[in-house]
VMD Tcl script that draws the C-alpha trace (Angstrom):
set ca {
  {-50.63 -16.30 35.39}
  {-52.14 -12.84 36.43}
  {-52.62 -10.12 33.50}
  {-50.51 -7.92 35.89}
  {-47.46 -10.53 36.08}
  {-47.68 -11.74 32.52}
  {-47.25 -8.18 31.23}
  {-44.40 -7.53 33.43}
  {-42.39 -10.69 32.13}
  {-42.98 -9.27 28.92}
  {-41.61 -6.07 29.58}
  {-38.62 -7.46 30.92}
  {-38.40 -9.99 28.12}
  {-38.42 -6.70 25.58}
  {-36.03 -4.37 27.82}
  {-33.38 -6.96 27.21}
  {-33.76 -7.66 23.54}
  {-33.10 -3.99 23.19}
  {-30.33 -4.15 25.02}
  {-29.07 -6.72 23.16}
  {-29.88 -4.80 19.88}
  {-28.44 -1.86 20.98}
  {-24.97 -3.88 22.22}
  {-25.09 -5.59 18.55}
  {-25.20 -2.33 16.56}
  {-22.44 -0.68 18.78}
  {-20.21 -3.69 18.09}
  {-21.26 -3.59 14.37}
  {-20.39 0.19 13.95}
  {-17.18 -0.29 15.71}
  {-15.87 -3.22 13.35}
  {-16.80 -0.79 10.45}
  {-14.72 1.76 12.04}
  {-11.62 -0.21 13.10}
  {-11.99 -1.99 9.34}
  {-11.94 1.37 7.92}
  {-8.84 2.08 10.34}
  {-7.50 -0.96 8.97}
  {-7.30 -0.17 5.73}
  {-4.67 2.10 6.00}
  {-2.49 -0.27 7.73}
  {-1.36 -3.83 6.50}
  {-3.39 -6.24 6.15}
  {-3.99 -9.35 7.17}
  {-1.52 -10.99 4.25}
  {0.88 -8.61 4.88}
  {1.78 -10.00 8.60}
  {4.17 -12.67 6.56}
  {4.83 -14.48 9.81}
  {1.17 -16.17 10.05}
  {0.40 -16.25 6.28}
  {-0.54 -19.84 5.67}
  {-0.92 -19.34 2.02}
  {2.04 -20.80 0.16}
  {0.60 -20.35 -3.27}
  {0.59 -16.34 -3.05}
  {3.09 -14.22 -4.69}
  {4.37 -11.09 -3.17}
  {5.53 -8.40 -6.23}
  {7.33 -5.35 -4.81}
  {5.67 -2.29 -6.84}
  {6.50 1.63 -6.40}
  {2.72 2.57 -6.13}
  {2.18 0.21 -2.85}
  {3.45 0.30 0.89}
  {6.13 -2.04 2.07}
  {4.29 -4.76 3.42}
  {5.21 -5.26 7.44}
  {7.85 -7.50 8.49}
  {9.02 -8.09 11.92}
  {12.87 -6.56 12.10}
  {13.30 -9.87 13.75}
  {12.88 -11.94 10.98}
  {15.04 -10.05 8.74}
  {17.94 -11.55 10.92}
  {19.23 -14.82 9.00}
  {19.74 -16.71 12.21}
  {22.76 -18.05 11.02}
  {21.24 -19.83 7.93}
  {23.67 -21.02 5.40}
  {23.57 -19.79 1.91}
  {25.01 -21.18 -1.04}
  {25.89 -18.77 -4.18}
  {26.28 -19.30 -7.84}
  {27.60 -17.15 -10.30}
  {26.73 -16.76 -14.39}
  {27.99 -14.71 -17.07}
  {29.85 -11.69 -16.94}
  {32.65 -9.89 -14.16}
  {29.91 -7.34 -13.29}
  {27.60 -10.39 -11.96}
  {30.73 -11.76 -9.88}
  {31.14 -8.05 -8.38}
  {27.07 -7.74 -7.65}
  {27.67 -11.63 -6.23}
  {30.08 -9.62 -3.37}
  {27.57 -6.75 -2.71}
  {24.84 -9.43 -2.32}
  {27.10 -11.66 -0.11}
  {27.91 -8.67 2.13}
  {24.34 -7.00 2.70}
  {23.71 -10.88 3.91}
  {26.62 -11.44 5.71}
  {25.49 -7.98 7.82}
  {22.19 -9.45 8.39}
  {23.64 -12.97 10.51}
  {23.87 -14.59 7.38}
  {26.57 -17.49 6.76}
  {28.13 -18.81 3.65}
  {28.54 -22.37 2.69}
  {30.45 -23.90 -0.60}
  {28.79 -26.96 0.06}
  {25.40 -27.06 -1.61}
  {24.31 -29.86 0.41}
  {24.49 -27.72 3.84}
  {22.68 -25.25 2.22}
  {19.63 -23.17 3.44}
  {19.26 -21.04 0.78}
  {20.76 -21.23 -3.18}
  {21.06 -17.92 -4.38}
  {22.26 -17.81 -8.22}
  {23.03 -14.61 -10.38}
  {22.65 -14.91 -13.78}
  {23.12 -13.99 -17.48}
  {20.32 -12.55 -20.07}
  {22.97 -11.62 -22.18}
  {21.94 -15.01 -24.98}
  {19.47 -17.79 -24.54}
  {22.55 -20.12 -23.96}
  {22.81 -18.56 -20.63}
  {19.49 -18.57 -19.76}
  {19.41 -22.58 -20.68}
  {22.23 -23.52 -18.12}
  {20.32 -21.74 -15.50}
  {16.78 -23.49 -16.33}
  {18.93 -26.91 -16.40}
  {20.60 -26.28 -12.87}
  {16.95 -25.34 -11.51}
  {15.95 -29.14 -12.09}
  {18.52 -29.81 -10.05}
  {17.71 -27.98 -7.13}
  {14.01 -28.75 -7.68}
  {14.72 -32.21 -6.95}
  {17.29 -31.48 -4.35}
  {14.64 -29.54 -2.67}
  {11.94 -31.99 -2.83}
  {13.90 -35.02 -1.78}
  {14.38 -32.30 1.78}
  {10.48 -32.31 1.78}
  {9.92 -36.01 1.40}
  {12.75 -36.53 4.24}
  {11.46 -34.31 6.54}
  {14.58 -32.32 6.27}
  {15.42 -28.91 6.43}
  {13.81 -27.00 3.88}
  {15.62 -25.37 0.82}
  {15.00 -21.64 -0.77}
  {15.73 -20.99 -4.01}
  {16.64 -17.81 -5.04}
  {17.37 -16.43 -8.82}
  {19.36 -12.88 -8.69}
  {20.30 -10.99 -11.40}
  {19.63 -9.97 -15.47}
  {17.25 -13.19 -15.66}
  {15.50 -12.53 -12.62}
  {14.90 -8.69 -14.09}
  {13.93 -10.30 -17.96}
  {11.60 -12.62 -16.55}
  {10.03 -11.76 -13.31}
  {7.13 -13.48 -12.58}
  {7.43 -15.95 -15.31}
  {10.11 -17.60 -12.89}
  {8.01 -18.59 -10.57}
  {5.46 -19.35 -12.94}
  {7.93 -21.79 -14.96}
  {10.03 -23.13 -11.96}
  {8.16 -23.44 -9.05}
  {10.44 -24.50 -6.74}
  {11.88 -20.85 -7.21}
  {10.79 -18.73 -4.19}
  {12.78 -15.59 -4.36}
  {13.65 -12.97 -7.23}
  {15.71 -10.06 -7.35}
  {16.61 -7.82 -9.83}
  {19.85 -5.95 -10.11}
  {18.48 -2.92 -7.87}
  {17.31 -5.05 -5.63}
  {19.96 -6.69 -3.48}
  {19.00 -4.63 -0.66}
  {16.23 -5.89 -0.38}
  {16.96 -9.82 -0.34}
  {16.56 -10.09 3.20}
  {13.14 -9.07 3.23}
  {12.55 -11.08 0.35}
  {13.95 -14.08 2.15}
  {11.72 -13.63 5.05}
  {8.49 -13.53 2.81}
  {9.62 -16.54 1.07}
  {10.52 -18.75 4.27}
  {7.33 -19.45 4.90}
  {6.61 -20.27 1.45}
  {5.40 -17.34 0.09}
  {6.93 -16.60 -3.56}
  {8.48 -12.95 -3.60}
  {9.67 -11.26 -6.36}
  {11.27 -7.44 -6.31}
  {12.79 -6.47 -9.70}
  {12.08 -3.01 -9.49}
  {14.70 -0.71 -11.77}
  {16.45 2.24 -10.08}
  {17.20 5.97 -11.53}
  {20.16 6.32 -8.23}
  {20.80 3.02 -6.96}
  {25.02 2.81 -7.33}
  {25.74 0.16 -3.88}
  {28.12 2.60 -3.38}
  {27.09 2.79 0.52}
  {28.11 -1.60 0.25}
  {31.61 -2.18 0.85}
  {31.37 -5.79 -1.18}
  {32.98 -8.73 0.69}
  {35.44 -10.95 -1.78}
  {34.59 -14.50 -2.33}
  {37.88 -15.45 -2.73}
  {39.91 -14.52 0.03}
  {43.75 -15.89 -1.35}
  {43.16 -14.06 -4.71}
  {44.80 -10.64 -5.14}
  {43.00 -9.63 -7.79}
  {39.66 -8.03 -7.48}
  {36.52 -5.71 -9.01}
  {35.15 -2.47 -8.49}
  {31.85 -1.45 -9.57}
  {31.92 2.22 -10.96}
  {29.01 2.61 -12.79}
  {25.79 0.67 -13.57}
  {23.15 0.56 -16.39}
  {23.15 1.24 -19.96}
  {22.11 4.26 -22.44}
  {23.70 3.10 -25.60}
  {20.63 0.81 -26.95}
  {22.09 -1.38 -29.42}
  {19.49 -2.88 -31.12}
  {20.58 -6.50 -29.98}
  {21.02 -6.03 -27.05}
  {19.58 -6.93 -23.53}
  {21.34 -5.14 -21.02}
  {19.56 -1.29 -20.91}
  {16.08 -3.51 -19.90}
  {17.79 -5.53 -17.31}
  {19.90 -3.14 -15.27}
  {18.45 0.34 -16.08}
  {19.63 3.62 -16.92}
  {23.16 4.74 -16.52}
  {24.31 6.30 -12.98}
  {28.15 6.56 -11.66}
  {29.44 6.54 -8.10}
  {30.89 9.31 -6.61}
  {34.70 9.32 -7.26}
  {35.22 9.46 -3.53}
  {33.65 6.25 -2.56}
  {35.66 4.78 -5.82}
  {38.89 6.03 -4.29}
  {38.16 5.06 -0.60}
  {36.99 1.64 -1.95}
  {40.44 0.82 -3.82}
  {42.72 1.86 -1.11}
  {40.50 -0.39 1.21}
  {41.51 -3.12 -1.13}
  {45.25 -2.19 -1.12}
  {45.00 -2.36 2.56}
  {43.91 -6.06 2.12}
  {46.63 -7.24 0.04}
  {45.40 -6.79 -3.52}
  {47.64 -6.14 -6.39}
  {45.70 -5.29 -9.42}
  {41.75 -4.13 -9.69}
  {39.31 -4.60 -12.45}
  {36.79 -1.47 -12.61}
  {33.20 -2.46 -13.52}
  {30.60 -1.32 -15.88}
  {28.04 -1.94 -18.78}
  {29.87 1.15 -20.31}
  {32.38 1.89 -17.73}
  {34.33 4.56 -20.05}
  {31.30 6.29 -20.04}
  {31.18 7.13 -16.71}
  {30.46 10.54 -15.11}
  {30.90 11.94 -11.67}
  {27.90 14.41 -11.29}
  {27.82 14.10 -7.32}
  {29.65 17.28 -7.00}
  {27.57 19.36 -8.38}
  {25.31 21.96 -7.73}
  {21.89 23.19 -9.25}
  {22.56 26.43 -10.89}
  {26.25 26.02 -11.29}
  {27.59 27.18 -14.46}
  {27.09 25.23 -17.55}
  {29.75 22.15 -18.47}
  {31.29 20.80 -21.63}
  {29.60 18.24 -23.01}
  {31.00 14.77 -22.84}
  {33.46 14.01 -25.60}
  {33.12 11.13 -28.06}
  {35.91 9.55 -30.58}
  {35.95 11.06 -33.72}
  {33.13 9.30 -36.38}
  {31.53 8.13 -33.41}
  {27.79 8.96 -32.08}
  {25.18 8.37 -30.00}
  {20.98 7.85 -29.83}
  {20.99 10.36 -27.07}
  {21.56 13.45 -25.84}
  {25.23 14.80 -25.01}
  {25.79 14.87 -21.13}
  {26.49 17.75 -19.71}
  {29.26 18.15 -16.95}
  {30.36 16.04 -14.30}
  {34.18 14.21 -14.15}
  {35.07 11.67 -16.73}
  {36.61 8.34 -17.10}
  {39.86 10.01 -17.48}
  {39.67 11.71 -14.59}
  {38.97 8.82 -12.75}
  {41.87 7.03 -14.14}
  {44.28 9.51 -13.07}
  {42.64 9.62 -9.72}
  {43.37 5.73 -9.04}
  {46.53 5.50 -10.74}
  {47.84 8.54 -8.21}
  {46.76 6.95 -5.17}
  {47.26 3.05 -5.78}
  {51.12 3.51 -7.97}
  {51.56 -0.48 -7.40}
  {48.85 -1.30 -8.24}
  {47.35 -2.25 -11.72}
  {44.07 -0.93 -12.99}
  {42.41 -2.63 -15.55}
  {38.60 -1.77 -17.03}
  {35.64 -3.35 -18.98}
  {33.39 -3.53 -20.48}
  {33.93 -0.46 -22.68}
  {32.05 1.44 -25.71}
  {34.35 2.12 -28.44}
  {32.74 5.70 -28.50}
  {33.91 6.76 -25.51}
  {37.58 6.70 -26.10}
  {38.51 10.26 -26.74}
  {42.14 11.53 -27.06}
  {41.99 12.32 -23.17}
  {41.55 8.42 -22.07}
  {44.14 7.36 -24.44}
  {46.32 9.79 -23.20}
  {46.02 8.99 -19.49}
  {46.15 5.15 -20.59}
  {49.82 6.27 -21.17}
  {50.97 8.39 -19.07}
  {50.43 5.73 -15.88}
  {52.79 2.63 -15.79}
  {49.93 1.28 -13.43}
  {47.00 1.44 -16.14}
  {47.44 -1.69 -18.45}
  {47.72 -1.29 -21.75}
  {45.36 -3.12 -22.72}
  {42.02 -2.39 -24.39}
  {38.74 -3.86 -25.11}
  {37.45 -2.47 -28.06}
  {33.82 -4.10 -29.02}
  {33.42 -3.88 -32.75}
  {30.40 -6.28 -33.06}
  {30.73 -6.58 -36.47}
  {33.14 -5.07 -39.17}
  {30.45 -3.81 -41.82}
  {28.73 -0.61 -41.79}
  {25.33 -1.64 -42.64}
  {25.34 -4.12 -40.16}
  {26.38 -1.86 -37.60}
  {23.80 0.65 -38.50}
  {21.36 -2.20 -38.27}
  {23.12 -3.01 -34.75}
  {22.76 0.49 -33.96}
  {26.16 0.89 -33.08}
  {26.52 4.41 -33.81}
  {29.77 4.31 -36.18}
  {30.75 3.25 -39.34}
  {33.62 0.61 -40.36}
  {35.97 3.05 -41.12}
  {35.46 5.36 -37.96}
  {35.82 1.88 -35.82}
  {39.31 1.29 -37.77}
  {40.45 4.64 -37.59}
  {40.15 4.59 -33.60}
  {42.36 1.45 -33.56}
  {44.98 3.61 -35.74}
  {44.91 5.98 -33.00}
  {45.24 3.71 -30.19}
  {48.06 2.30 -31.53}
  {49.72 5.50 -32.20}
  {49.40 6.73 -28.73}
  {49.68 3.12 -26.69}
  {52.82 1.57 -29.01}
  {52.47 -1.45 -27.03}
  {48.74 -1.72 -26.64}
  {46.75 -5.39 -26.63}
  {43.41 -5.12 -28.05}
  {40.55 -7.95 -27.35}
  {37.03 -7.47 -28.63}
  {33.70 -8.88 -29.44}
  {31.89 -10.17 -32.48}
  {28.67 -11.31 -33.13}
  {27.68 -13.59 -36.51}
  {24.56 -14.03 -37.91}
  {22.68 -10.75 -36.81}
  {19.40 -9.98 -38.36}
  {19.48 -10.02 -42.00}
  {23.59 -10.50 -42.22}
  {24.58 -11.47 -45.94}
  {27.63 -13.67 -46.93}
  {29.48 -10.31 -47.94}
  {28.38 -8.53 -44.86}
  {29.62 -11.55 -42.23}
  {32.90 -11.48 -45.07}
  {33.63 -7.86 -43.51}
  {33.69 -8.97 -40.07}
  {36.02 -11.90 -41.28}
  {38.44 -9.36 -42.72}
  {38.49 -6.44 -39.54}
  {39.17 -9.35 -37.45}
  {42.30 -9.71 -39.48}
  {43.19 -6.59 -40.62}
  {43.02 -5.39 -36.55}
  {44.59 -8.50 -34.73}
  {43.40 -9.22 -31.49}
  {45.19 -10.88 -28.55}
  {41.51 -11.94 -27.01}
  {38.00 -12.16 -28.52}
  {34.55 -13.18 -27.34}
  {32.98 -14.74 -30.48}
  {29.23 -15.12 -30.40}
  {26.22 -16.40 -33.33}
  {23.36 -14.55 -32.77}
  {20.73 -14.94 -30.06}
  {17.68 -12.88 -30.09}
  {16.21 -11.60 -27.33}
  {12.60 -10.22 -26.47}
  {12.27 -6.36 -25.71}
  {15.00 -5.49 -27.95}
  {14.70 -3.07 -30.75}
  {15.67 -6.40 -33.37}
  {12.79 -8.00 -31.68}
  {10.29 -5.35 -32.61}
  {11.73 -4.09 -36.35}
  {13.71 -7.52 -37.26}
  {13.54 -10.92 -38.16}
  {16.09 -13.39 -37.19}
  {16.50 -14.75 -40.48}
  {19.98 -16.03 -40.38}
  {19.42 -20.16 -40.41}
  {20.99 -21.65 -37.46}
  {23.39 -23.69 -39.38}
  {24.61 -20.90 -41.49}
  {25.70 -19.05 -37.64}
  {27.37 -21.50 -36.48}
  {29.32 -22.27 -39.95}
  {30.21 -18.78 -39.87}
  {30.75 -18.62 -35.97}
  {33.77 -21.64 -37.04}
  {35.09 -19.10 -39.64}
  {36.03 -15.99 -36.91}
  {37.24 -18.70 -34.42}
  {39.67 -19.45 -37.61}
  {40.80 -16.41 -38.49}
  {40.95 -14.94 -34.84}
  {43.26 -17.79 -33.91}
  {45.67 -17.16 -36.67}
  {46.09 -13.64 -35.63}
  {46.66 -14.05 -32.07}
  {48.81 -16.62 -32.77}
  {51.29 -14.79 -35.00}
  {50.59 -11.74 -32.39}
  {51.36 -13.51 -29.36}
  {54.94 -14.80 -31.50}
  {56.09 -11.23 -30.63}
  {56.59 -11.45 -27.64}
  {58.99 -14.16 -27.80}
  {62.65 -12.76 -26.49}
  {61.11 -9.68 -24.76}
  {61.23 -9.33 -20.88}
  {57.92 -9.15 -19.49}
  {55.89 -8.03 -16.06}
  {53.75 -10.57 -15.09}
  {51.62 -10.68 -11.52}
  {51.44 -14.22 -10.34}
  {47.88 -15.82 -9.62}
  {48.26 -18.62 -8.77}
  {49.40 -22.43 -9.87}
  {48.97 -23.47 -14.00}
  {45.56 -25.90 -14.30}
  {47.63 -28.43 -15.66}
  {50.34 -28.60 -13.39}
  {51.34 -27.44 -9.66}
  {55.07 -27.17 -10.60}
  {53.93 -24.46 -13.17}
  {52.72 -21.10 -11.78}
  {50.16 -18.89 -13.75}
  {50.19 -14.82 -14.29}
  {49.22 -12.18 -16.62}
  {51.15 -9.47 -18.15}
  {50.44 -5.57 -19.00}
  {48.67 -6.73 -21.82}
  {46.09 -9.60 -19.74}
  {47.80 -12.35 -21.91}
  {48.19 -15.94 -19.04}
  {52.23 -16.83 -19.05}
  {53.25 -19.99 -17.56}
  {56.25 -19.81 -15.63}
  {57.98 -22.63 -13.76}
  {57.42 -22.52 -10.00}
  {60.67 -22.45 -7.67}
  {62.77 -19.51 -6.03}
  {64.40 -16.62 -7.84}
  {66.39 -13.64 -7.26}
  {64.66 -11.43 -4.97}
  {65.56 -7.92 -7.79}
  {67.30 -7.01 -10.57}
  {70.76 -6.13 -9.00}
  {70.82 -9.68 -6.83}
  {72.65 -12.79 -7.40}
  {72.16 -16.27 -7.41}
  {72.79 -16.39 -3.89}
  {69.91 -13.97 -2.91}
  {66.64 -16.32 -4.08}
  {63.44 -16.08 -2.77}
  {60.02 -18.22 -3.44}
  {57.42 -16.91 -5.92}
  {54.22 -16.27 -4.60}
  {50.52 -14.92 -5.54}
  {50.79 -11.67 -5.72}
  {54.35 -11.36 -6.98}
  {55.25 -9.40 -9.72}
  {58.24 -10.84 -11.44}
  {60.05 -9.55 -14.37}
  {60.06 -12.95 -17.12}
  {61.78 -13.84 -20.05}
  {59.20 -15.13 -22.70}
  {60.50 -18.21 -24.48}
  {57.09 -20.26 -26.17}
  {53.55 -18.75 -26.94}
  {50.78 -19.99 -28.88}
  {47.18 -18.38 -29.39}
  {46.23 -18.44 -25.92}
  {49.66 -18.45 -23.77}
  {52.78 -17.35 -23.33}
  {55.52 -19.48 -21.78}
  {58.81 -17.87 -20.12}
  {62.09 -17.79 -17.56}
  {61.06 -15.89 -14.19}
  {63.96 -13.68 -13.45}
  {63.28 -11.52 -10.48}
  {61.04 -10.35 -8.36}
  {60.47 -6.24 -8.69}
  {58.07 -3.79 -8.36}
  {55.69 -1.41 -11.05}
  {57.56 1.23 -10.51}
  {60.87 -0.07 -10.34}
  {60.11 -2.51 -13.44}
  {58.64 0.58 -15.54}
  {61.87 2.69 -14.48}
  {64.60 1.03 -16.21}
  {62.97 0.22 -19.31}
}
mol new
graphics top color blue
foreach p $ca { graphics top sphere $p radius 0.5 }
foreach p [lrange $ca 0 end-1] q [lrange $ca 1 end] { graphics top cylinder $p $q radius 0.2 }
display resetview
């Protein structure tokens, strides 16, 4: 080859290497500059839909974007979910909201577990009892699940909701792995997200805490459509701080709903048949309307306590109270009964008791926590009253509600609790009387202030001895309580048919004590004759003779059928 034509080959040869370089770095400084484009958007693990890692777990934080999720997939597509409730009424309630955000989002409900898509279960932190039951029922749906997986079948997501979810978080996951979705009480909103992420096997976990979050925007969707009976959420969260207890860490700070939504909420429920209503909240007398007001409106009295009672923080400032409230409902749903829990004996000032008896349709009944009934424990509990303050409040109840029923709860075996000290709570249980009690030994729990300055030093044994003791002596006093209503003519709304028996119907009076009545027709009021009989159904009220009672029951005649008002007016 020629000097001439060899030199032009290599010209050629080097014109397109340089092209070639010069095509390479544009395509290298453009991937830099789309990646840092990228970096503000999701990223790859964020497009859920073609994650392929199953291991990963997704934690909701405040300090990091929403990851990106086709509004597509947040549609259920008609997948059938299966719900369990633990613990207390306010977990039933949040069961409804949780049920209804779903059941907007093409969601369908099954009670058979079997036909289940997804197992959703809201539970109890309250003691390590209810933490157990859940642990034990997640071995069953861990093998439920895998036997799906070895057959091929439709797969199963498992969901835990709720005051464990918020105690443990990740550790869920980390401990149950067939678990692939956690909420926390603030975060039922959220769940359908959450259930997207975890489809495709992705573990996702939200239990963030909010400052505002009330669901009072969620009209909640009853589980149990024949039961006239039914809760209302007013308030969520916890100040108080008890030194036992569980509750402030698992569902936040206190915040109220607006009165308004209350109101609309109940009269929705009328609407739909229901006869009495349960309002909802960690310390539902506590609660405080501040939706109404303004910045820079003129200062408000500070929220009143019972006498001898105090708090660990600040007085609140303005707003409209419980009582309030009460009068409120009572106006605006007359045939209807109101009942509340779970109250904090502090927050019964003369005001509440006072409304208590002015409306017919307010119960007259009361839960009044003591916890225990010595002082030193109770400072140890920080409960923020005394023995005496605690009795002196019942004195006053029962001045102002004659016919009041009072339930409570005790706890045995608390940090440090001597033989005289449990002795104490022995004797308030007896010197009070209570119709109902919820009787509890001692469960610590992690976070708590015990946790940090106590030692649970109670043996095990020695609780559950004493636990046997209050059962005892709470017994005997509802017993001989419950007598006293023998001969007296009492309101009862029916529920539905006795356990034991279908020819027995079941209710509950003013005072939330069960009375079996016989089922069969009666006269349809007070004036008519035995001509003018009509069935007894749920929902009834019916004026009844009592005739039996024991601790837990009261048996009676069913005489009419009648009305609150109309019951209340001739007495």
């Amino acid at each position: 080859m020629s000097t001439l034509a060899r030199n032009s080959t290599l010209f050629r040869l080097g014109r397109t290497m340089l092209a070639k370089r010069a095509c390479l770095r544009s395509q290298f400084f453009s991937s830099l500059k789309n990646a840092a484009h990228l970096k503000e958007g999701p990223s790859l693990q964020d497009f859920i839909r073609s994650s392929t890692d199953p291991g990963s777990v997704y934690i909701a934080s405040r300090n990091e974007p929403v990851p990106y999720i086709a509004p597509e997939t947040l549609r259920g597509q008609k997948r059938k979910v299966f719900l369990e409730v633990y613990g207390c009424q306010m977990n039933a309630s949040d069961t409804e909201i949780v049920w209804s955000i779903l059941k907007t989002h093409d969601y369908q409900r099954t009670v058979n577990v079997k036909e289940a898509d997804i197992v959703l279960m809201m539970t109890c932190a309250i003691r390590e009892g209810a933490e157990d039951t859940v642990w034990n029922r997640l071995k069953h749906l861990r093998q439920l699940k895998q036997k799906r997986e070895a057959n091929d079948d439709r797969p199963l997501q498992i969901g835990v909701l709720g005051c464990m979810a918020e105690r443990l978080k990740k550790q869920l996951v980390e401990k149950e792995h067939s678990v692939d979705v956690v909420a926390g009480p603030d975060a039922y909103k959220d769940l359908p997200r959450l259930l997207a992420i975890g489809q495709k096997g992705q573990k996702a976990i939200n239990v963030l805490l909010s400052l505002d979050e009330t669901y009072a925007d969620v009209v909640p969707v009853k589980l149990d459509r024949k039961s006239k009976t039914a809760y209302v959420s007013i308030m969520r969260g916890c100040d108080n701080m008890c030194s036992y207890c569980i509750v402030p860490f698992t569902r936040g700070k206190e915040r109220s709903r607006p009165i308004k939504s209350i109101r609309d909420e109940v009269l929705q429920l009328e609407n739909e048949g229901i006869r009495e209503i349960t309002l909802l909240g960690q310390n539902v007398n506590s609660y405080r309307d501040t939706s109404g007001q303004m910045p820079g409106d003129a200062p408000k009295e500070a929220t009143l306590l019972a006498p001898g009672f105090r708090t660990v923080y600040k007085s609140k400032l303005g707003g409209l109270r419980f009582a309030e409230l009460l009068s409120e409902l009572a106006e605006a749903v007359p045939e209807m009964r109101i009942r509340f829990t779970s109250p904090h004996p502090k927050d019964f000032p003369r005001d509440v008791l006072e409304t208590i008896a002015k409306y017919p349709n307010v119960c007259n009944s009361l839960h009044l926590p003591a916890q225990s009934g010595n002082t030193q424990v109770l400072e140890r509990m920080r409960r923020g009253y005394t023995r005496e303050a605690y009795l002196n409040l019942v004195k006053e109840v029962r001045t102002i509600i004659p016919n009041v029923t009072l339930s409570s709860d005790f706890i045995c075996g608390f940090c440090g609790e001597t033989e005289p000290e449990f002795a104490d709570t022995v004797t308030l249980i007896e010197s009070v009387g209570y119709h109902a009690a919820f009787l509890f030994a001692y469960s610590m729990r992690e976070k708590t202030t015990a946790h940090r300055r106590y030692s649970d030093d109670v043996p095990g044994d020695v609780k559950q001895e004493r636990l046997r003791r209050m059962i005892v002596a709470f017994r005997s006093e509802a017993e001989r309580l419950n007598r006293q209503f023998i001969d007296r003519t009492e309101l009862i709304l029916v529920e539905g048919y006795s356990k034991r028996s279908r020819t027995d119907l079941a209710g509950r009076n003013d005072g939330n004590v069960k009375v079996i009545i016989p089922a069969g027709p009666i006269r349809s009021n007070r004036e008519g004759n035995c001509n003018d009989l009509r069935p007894i159904g749920v929902g009834d009220y019916v004026a009844v003779r009592i005739s039996e009672s024991n601790s837990q029951i009261l048996k009676g005649e069913p005489l009419y059928h009648t009305t609150l008002r109309e019951f209340y007016a001739v007495r």
